[in-house]
N, C-alpha and C positions, 0 to 999 in steps of 0.2 A: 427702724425708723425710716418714714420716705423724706428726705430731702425736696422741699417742695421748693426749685428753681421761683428766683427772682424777690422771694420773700427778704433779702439781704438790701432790698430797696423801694424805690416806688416803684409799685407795681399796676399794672391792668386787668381787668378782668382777667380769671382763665378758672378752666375746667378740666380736670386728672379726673381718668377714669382707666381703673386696673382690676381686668379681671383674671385668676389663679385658678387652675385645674389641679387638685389635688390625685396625685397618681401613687399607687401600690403596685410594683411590677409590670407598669406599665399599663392598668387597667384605672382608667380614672374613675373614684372612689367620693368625690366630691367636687365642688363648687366655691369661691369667693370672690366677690366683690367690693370694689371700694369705689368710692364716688365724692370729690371733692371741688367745691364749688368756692375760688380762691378771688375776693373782692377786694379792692385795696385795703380797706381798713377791717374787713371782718372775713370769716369764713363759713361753712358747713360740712361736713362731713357725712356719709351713709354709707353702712359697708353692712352687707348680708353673710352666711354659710351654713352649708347643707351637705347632706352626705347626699351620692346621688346613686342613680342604679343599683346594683345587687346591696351596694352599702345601705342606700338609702332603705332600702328593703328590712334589714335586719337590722339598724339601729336609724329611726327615725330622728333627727337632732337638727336641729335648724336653728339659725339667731338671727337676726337682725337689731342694726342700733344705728343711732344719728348722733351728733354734737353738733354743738354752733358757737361762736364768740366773735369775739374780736383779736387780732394779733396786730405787733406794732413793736418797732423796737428789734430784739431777739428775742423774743416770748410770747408765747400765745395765752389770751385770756377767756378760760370758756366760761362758757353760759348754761347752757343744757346740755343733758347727757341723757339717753333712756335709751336701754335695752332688752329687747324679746329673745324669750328663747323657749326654744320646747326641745321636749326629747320625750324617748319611752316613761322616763323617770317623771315626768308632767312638764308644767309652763312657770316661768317668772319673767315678773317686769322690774327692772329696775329704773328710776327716773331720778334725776339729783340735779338739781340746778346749783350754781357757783358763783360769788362776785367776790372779784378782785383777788382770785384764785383761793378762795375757802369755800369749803362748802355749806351752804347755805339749809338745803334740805333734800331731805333722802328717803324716798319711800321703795321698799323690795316687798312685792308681791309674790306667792307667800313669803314670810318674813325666814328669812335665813336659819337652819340650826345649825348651832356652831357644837363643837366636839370639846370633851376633857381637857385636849391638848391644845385648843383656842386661847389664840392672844387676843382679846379683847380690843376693839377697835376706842381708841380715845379722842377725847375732841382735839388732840392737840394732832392727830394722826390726817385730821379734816382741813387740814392750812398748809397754804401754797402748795397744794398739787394741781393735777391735771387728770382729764379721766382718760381713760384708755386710747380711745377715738385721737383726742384733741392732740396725744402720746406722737402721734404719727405726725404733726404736721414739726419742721423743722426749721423755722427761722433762725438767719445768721447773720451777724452785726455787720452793719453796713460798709460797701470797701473791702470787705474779707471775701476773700475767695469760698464760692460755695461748696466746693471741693477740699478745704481746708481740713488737715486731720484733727485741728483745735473744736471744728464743729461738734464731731463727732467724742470729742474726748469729755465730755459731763454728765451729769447723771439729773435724770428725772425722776420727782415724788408723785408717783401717779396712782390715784384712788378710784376704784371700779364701782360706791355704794357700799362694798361689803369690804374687801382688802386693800392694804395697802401697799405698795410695791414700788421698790426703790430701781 
């Protein structure tokens, strides 16, 4: 999770922007990005990946995805979530909007096969999460030090469209 400084109060505009060189033996093998666009009462999120050079070569795989809401309190509220991705294996989009931290609606282009050993996703599986993106932003109750090990000691119900993940 990124610890997004200042969210433990009122805050100002600002903009986090982190980019990750993915390395194998030293020969970097990929690319990621993140890009967060932090307004007092609301946010955005975009974060890309790709393999790059000889990798990108022999397995083609690329995503990109954005989210948006609102956060307030110690908790962030999203809104939108869609994610792209291609690979050798083909493309899917996924798009899910959320209120009041349920999900609302979820469309996955092509639609997902799931296997024998799939646990079924249930609507009760669809309330009070967050989606992966939104995962990352880390507000902490106000007065608490942002560094505090209590921050970091809870757990998040976060939903991607297709899984869910504690």
């Amino acid at each position: 999770m990124a610890l997004l400084p200042g969210l433990n109060g009122p805050i100002h505009a600002a903009e986090l922007k982190i980019h990750y060189d993915v390395s194998f033996s030293a020969l970097v093998v990929g690319e990621a990005t993140l890009t967060a666009d932090i307004q007092p009462a609301r946010y955005s999120i975009k974060g890309g990946m790709a393999f790059i050079g000889l990798a990108g070569l022999i397995t083609d795989v690329k995503a990109s995805g954005a989210a948006n809401g609102r956060h307030g309190g110690n908790s962030v509220h999203p809104a939108n979530f869609v994610v792209n991705s291609r690979s050798s294996w083909g493309e899917r989009t996924i798009r899910m909007s959320m209120a009041q931290g349920n999900v609302s609606s979820v469309s996955i282009i092509p639609p997902l096969v799931t296997g024998a050993g799939s646990i079924p996703v249930s609507s009760r599986d669809k309330r009070a999460v967050v989606d992966p993106l939104s995962a990352l932003m880390m507000p902490t109750a106000k007065g608490v030090d942002p560094l505090d090990k209590d921050n970091c000691n809870r757990s998040l119900q976060v939903f991607d469209g297709g899984t869910r993940m504690t």
